[in-house]
KELUMFI-409041 format. One line per field, with one value per residue: residue number from 1; x, y, z of N, C-alpha, C in turn. Coordinates in steps of 0.02 Angstrom, whole numbers, plus 50000, padded with zeros to 5 digits. Example, Ala and Ser with C-alpha at 12.3 -4.5 7.8 and 13.67 -1.06 7.14 Angstrom:
i = (1;2)
n.px = (50660;50642)
n.py = (49716;49888)
n.pz = (50390;50354)
ca.px = (50615;50684)
ca.py = (49775;49947)
ca.pz = (50390;50357)
c.px = (50660;50645)
c.py = (49835;50002)
c.pz = (50390;50394)
// end
This chain:
i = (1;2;3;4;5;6;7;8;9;10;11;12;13;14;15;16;17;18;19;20;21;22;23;24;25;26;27;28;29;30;31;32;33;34;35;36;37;38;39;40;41;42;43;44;45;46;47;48;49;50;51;52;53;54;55;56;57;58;59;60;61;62;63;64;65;66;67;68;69;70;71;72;73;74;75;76;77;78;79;80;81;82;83;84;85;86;87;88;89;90;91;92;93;94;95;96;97;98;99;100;101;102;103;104;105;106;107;108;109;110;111;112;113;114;115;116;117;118;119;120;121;122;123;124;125;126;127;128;129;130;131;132;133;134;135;136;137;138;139;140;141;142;143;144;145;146;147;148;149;150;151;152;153;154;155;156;157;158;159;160;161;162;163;164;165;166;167;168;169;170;171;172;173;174;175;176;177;178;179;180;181;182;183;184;185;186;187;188;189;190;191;192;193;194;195;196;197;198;199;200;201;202;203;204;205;206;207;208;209;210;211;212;213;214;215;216;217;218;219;220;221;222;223;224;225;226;227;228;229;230;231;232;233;234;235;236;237;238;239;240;241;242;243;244;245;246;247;248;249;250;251;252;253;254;255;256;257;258;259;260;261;262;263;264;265;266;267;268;269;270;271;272;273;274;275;276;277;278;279;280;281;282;283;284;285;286;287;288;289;290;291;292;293;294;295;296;297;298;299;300;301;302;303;304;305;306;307;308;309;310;311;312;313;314;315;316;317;318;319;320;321;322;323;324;325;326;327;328;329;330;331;332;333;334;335;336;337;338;339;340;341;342;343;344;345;346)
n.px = (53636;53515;53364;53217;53069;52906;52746;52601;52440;52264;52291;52253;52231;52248;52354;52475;52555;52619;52655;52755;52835;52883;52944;53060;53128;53168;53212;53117;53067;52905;52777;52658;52485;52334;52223;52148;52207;52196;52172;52134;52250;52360;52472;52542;52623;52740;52909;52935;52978;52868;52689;52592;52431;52264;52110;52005;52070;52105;52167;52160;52182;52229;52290;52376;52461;52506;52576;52682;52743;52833;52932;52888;52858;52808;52684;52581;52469;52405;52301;52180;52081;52077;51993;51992;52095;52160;52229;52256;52288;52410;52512;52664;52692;52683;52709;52605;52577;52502;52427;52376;52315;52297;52246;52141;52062;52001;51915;51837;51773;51714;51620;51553;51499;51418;51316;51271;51250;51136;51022;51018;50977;51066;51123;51005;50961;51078;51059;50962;50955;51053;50969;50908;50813;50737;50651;50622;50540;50515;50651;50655;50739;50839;50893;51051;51082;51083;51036;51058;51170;51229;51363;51467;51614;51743;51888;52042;51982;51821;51845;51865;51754;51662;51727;51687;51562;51531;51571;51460;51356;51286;51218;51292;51323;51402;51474;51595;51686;51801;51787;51856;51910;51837;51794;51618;51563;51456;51450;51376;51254;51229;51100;51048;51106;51054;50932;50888;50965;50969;51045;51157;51302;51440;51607;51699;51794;51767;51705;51682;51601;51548;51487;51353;51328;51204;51052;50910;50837;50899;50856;50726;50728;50765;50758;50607;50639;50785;50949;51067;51238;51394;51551;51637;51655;51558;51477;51450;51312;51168;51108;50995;50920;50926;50889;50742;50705;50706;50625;50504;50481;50551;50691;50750;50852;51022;51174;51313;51472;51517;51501;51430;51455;51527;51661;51680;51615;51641;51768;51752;51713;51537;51459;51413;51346;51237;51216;51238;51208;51081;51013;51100;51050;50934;50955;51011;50925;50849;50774;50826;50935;51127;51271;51423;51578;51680;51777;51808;51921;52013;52081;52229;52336;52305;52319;52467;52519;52475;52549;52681;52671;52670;52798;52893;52852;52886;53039;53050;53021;53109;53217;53229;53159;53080;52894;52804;52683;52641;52542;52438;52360;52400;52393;52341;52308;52366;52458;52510;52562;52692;52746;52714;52812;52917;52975;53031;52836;52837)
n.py = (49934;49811;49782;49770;49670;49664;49621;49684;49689;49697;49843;50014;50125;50280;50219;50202;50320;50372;50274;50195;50328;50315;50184;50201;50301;50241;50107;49999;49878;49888;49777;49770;49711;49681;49617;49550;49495;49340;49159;49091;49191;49200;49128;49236;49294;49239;49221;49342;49472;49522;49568;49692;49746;49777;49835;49740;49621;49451;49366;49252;49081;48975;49066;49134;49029;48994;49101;49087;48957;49002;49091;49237;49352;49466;49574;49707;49811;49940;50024;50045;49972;49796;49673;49567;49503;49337;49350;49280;49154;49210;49239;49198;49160;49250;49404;49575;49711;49904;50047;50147;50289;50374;50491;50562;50671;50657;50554;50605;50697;50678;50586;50710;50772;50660;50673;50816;50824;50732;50775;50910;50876;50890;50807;50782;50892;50953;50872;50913;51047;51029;51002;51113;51122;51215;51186;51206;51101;50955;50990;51016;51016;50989;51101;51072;51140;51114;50996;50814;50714;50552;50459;50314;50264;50343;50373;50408;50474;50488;50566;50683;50714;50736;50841;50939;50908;50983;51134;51153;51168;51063;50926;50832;50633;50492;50356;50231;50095;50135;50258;50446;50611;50711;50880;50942;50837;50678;50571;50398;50236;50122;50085;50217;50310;50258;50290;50421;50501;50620;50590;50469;50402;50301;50264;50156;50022;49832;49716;49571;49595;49711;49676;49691;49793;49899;49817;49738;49748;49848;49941;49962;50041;50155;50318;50398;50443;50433;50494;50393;50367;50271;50254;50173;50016;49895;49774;49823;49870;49779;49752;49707;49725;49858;49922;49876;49963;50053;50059;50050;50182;50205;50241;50373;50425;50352;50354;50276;50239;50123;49929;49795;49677;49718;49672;49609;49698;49840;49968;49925;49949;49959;49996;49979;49827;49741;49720;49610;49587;49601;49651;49768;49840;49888;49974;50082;50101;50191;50326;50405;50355;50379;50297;50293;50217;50184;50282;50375;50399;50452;50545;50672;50710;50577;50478;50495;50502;50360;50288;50330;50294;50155;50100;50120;50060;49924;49947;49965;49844;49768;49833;49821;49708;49750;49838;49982;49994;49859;49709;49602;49461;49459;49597;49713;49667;49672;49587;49505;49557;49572;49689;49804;49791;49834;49724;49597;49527;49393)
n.pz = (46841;46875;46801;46862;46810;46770;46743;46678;46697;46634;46594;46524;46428;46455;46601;46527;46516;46637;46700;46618;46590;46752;46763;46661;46739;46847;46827;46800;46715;46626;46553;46468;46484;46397;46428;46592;46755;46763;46806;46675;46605;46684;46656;46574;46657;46678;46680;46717;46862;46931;46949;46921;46952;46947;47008;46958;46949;46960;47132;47160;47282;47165;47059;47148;47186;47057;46996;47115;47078;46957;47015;47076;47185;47223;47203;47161;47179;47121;47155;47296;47357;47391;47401;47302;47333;47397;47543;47631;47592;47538;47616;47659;47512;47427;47400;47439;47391;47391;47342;47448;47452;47346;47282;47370;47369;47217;47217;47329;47264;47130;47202;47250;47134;47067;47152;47153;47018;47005;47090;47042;46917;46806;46696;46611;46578;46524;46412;46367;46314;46204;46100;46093;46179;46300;46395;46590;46638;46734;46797;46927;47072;47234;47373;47440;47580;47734;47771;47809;47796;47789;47814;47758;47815;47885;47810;47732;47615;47619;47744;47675;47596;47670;47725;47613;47596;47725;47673;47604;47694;47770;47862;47965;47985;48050;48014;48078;48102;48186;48250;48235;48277;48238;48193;48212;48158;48190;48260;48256;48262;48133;48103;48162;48079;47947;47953;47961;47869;47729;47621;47580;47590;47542;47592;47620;47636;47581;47654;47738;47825;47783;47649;47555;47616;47611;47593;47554;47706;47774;47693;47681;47813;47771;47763;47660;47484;47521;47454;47378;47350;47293;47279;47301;47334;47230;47287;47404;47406;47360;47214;47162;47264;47261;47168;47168;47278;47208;47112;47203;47246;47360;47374;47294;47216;47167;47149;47053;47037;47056;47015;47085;46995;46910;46836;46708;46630;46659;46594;46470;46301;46277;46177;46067;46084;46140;46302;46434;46550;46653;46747;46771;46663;46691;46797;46745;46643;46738;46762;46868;46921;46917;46826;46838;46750;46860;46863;46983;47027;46939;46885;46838;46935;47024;46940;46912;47062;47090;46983;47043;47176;47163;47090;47188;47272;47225;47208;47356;47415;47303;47358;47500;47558;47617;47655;47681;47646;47613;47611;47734;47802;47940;47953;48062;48163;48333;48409;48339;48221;48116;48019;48115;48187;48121;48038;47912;47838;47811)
ca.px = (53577;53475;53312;53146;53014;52836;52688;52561;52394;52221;52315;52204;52282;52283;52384;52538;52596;52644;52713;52824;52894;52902;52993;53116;53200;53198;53238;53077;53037;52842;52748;52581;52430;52246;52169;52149;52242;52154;52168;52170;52272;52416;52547;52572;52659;52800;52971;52940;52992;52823;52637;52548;52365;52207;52033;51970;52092;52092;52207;52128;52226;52252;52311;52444;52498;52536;52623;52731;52797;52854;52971;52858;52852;52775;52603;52613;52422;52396;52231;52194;52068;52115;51954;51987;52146;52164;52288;52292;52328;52471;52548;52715;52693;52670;52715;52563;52586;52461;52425;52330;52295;52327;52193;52061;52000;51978;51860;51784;51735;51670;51549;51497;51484;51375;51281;51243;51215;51089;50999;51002;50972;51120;51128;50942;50976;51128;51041;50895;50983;51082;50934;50873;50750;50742;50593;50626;50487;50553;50713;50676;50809;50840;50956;51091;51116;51018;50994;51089;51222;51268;51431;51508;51686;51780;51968;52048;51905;51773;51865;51888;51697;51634;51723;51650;51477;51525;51537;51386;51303;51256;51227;51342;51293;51461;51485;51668;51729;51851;51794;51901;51885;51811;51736;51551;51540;51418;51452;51310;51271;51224;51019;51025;51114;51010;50853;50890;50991;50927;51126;51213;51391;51491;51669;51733;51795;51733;51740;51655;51550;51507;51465;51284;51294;51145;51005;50821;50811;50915;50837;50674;50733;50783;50715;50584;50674;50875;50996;51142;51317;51432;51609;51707;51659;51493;51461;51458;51259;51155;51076;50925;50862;50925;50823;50679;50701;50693;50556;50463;50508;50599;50744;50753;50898;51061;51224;51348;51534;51540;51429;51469;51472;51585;51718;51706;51591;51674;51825;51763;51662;51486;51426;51368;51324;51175;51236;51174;51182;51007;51009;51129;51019;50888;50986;51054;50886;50816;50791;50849;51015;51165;51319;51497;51610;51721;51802;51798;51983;52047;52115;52312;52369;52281;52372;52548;52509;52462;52628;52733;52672;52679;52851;52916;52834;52917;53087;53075;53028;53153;53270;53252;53119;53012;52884;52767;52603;52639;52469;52437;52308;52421;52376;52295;52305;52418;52485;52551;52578;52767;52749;52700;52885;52982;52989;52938;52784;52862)
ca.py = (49919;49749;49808;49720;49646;49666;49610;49718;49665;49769;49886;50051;50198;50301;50207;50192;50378;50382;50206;50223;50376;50319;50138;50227;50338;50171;50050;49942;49876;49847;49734;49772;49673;49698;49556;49539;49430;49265;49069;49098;49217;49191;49118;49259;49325;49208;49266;49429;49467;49519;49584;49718;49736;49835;49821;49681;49583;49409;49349;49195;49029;48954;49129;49150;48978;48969;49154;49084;48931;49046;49128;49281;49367;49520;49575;49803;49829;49992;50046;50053;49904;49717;49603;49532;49466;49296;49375;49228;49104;49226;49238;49153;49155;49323;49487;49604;49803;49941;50141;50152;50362;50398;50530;50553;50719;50624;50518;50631;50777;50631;50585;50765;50788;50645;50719;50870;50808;50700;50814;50977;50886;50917;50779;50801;50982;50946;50832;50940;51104;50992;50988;51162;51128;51255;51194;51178;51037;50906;50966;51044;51007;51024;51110;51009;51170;51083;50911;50771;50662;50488;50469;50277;50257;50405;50369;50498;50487;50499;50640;50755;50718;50779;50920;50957;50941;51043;51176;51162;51173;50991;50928;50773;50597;50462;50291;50204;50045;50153;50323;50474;50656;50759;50922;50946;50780;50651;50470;50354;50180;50133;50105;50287;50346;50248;50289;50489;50515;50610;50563;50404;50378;50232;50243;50085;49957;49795;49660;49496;49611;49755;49668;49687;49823;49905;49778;49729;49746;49920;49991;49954;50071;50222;50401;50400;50487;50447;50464;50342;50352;50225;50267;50135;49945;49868;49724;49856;49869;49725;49777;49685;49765;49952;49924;49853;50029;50127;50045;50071;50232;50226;50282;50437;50418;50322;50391;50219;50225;50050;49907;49745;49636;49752;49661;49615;49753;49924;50002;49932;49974;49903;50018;49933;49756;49716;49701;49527;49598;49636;49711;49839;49866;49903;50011;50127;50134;50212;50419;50444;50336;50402;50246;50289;50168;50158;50338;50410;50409;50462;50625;50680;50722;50536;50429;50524;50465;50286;50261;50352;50247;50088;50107;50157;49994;49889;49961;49962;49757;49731;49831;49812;49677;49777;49900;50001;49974;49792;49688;49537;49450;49466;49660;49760;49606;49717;49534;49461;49595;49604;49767;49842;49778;49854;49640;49580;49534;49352)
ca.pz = (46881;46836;46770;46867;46745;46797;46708;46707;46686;46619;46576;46484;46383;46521;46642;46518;46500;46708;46732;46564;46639;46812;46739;46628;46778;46878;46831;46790;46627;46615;46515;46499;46444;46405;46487;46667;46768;46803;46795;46628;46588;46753;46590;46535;46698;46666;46671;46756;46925;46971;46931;46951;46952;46956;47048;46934;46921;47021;47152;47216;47292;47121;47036;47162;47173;46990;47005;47162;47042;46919;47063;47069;47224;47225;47172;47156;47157;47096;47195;47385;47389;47401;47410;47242;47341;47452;47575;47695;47532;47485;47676;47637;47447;47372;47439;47421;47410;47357;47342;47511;47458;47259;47279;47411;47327;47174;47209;47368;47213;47117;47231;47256;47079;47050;47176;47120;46941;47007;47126;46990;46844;46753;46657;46572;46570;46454;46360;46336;46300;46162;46049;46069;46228;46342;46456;46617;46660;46765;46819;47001;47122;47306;47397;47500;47630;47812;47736;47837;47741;47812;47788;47803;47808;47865;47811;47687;47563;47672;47769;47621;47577;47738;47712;47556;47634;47782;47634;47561;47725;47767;47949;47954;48018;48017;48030;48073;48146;48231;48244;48239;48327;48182;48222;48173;48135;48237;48249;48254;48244;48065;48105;48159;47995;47889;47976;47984;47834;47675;47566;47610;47539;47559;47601;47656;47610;47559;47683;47737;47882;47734;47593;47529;47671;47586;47566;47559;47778;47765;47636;47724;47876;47741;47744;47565;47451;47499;47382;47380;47313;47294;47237;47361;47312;47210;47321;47456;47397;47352;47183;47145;47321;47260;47109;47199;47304;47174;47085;47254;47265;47410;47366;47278;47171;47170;47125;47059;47016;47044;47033;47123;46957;46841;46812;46644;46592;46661;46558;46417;46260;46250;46131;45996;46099;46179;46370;46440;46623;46668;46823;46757;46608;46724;46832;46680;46599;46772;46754;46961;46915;46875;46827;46786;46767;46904;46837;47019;47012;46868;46885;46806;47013;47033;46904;46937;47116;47070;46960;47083;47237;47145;47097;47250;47320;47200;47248;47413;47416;47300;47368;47586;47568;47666;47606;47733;47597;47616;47653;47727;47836;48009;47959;48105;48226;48376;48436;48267;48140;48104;47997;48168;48240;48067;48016;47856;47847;47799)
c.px = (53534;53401;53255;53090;52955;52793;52619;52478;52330;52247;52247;52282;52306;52336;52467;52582;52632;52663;52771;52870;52923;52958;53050;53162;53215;53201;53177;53074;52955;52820;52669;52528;52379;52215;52198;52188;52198;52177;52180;52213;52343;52464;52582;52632;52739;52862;52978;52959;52927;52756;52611;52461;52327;52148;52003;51998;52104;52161;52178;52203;52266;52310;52388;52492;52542;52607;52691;52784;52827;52939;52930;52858;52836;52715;52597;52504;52399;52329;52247;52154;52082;52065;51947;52081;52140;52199;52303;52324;52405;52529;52580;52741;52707;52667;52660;52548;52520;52453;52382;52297;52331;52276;52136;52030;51976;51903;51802;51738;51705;51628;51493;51474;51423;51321;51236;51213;51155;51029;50968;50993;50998;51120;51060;50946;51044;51106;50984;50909;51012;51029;50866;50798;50765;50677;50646;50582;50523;50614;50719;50706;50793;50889;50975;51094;51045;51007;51075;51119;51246;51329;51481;51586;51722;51857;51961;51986;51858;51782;51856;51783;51650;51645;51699;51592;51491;51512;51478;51324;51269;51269;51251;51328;51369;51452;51575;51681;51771;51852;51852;51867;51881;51773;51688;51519;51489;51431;51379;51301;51236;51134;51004;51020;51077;50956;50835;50929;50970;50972;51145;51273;51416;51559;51705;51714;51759;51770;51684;51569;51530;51481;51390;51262;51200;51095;50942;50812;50833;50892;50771;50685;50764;50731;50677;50653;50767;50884;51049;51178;51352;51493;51660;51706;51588;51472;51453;51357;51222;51086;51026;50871;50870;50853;50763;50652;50688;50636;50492;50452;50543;50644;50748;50790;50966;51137;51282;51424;51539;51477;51462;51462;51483;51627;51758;51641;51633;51746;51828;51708;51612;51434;51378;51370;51272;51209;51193;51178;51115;50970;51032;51097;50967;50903;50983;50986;50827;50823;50814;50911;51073;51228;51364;51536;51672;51789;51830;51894;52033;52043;52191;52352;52360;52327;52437;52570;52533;52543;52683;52735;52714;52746;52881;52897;52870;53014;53087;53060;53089;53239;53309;53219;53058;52967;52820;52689;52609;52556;52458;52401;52339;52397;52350;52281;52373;52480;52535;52570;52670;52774;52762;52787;52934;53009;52956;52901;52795;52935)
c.py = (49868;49785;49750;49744;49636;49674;49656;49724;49724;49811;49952;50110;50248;50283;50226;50242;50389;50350;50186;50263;50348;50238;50140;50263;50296;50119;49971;49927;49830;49813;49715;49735;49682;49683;49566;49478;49383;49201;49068;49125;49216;49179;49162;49300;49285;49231;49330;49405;49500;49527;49643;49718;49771;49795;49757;49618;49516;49351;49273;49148;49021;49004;49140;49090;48973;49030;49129;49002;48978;49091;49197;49292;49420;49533;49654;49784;49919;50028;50032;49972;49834;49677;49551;49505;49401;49313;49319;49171;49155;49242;49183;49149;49200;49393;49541;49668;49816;49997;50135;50237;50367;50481;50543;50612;50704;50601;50553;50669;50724;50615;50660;50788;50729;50658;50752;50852;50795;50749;50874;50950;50889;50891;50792;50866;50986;50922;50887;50997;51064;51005;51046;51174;51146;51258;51169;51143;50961;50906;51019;50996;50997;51055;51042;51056;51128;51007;50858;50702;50616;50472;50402;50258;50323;50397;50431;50528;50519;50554;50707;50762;50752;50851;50959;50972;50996;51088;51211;51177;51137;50984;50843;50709;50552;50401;50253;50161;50089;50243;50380;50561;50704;50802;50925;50904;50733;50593;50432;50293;50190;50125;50172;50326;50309;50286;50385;50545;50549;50583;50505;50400;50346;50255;50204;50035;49897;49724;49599;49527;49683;49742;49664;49737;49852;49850;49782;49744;49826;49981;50019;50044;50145;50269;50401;50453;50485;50430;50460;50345;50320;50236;50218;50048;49936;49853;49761;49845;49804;49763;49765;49731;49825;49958;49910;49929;50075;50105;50071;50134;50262;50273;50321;50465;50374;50342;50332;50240;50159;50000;49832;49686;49661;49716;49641;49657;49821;49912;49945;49954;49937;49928;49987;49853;49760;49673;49646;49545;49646;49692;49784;49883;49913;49976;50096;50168;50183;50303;50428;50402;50339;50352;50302;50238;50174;50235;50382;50422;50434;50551;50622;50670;50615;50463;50429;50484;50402;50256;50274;50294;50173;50066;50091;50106;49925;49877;49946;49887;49747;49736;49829;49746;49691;49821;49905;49982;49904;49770;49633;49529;49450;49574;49706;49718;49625;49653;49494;49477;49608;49646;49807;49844;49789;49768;49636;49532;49422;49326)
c.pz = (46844;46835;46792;46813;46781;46743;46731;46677;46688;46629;46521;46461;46420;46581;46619;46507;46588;46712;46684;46595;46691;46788;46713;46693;46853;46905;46811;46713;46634;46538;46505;46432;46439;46419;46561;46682;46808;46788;46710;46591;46636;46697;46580;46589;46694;46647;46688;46850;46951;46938;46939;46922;46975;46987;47031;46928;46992;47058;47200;47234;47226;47085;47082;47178;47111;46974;47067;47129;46989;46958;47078;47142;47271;47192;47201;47152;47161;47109;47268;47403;47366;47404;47369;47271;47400;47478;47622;47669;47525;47541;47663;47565;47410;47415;47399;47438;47386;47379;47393;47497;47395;47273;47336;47376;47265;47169;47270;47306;47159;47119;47220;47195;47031;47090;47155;47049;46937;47035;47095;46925;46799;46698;46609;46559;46501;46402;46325;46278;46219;46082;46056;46130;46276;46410;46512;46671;46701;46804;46899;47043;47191;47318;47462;47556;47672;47783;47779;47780;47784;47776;47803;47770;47836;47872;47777;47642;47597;47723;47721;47594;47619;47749;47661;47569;47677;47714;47605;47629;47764;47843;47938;47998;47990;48065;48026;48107;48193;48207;48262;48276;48270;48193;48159;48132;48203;48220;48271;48206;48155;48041;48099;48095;47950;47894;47964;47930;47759;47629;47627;47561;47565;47544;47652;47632;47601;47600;47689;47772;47814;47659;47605;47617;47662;47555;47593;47628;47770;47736;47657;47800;47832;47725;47672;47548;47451;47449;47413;47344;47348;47260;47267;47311;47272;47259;47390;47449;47348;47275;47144;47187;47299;47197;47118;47244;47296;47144;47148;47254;47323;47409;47291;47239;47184;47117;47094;47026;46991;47066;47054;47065;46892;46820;46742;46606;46592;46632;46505;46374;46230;46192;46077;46016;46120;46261;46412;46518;46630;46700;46811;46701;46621;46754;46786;46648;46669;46769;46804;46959;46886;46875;46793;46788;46789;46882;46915;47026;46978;46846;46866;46874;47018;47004;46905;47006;47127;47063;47024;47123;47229;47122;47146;47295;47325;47204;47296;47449;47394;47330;47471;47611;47610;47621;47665;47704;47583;47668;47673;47775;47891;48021;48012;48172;48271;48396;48384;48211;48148;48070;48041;48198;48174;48059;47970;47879;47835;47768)
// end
């Protein structure tokens, strides 16, 4: 059996104990690197039969031009979202898979856990306790049971999160391009759920019509006091205005996974630098904001997932030329998608 070569770009310590395994029983041999793949870095993909790639890493025109002289013809992205890809540049050029569902309880219990953290205090409560201080001055709470949660996106994520609230009690408010028949859920446009909401959570994706969904006019039309989590995209929220929100006091706290100009800060170590992003400095040093970086994923079930899928993607290109997690800008268009008619996709 000939052994495909895939480059595999930002690579972390975690990724390489699941895609080792999953390469060894077949048939891949990865090649993984610690830089991201960009304009400058595209060289090093040379001589592989393909790429794969994570959240940060950038697929513009140029990027997959230089990958499609090479012979390269696949691109495995190893996450669900794609906006850091040109898909209509790579129609013809570059075959473009990815894990559409590694996890949805992952990153749903994520959210609810920065949540709660935020809401009870946890975090100051840890810290406090740490050094022997047992007041508790500052750290009243609310409860979530009766409190209305806006909820946008509801694919798998966003499904499993809803159900999580249902648990707790929560009266459910949802937003979807293409709603679905969810009991004890309420659809409503996205004025209403801003306007009526005390939690907002973002799940969904990151497109042309949701970027900087949350901004300075939106924020304007929010209940005092929401609190916002973000575990889906940055650029989903516009974060000069969140910070302007919270300085106001508008908003009430802010929950972040991800911030829409991570890409060369998150998953790595700034410990001992002086971080020259401002905004985020700002953000971080706010007591009602809680940042992780981009962690909402990263569960053992989660990464097993990941590798598995991505595999299994890479096979089934190289070995029918088809692959059902194939992406490309004819995507969801009923009239011109050849996925839809079992055709590749080019």
């Amino acid at each position: 059996m000939q052994t495909t070569r895939i480059a595999f770009f930002d690579a972390k310590p975690y990724d390489l104990p699941a895609f080792e395994a999953q390469g060894k029983v077949r048939g891949i041999e990865f090649k993984f690197f610690d830089t991201q793949l960009n304009r400058d870095t595209v060289d090093l993909a040379k001589g592989s039969d393909g790429v794969c790639v994570f959240v940060n890493d950038t697929l513009d025109a140029p990027v997959i031009d230089r990958l499609h002289s090479f012979g390269i013809r696949i691109a495995a992205l190893r996450c669900a979202g794609y906006n850091n890809v040109d898909l209509s540049h790579a129609f013809g050029r570059l075959h473009v898979v990815r894990v559409p569902a590694y996890s949805p309880y992952a990153v749903a219990e994520h959210a609810m856990a920065l949540l709660l953290t935020s809401i009870r205090r946890v975090h100051k409560a840890y810290n406090r306790t740490r050094e022997f201080n047992f007041s508790l001055s500052g750290l009243t709470g609310f409860d979530l049971h009766g409190k209305t949660v806006g909820v946008v996106g509801t694919g798998r994520i966003g499904r499993v999160f809803i159900d999580i609230c249902r648990g707790f009690g929560m009266k459910i408010l949802a937003y979807d391009k293409f709603p679905a028949d969810l009991e004890g859920v309420t659809y409503a446009e996205l004025p209403r759920l801003f306007a009526e909401s005390d939690i907002i959570s973002l799940h969904c994706p990151l497109t042309e019509e949701t970027h900087h969904l949350i901004n300075r006019d939106t924020i304007g039309s929010l209940k005092k006091g929401v609190v916002i989590i973000n575990t889906s995209r940055g650029a989903l929220i516009d974060s000069e205005a969140l910070l302007d929100g919270i300085k106001s006091r508008k908003i009430g706290a802010a929950c972040l996974d991800v911030y829409e100009e991570e890409s060369d800060i998150f998953f790595h170590d700034f410990s001992g630098h002086i971080v020259e992003d401002d905004t985020l400095a700002r953000l971080i040093s706010m007591p009602n904001v809680i940042v992780t970086s981009h962690q909402a994923f990263l569960t053992e079930e989660a990464l097993k997932n990941i590798a598995e899928t991505t595999v299994s993607n890479i096979l089934a290109f190289q070995e029918r030329g088809m692959c059902e997690n194939e992406l490309c800008y004819h995507c969801g268009k009923q009239d011109s998608c050849r996925k839809k008619r079992q055709e590749r996709c080019f």
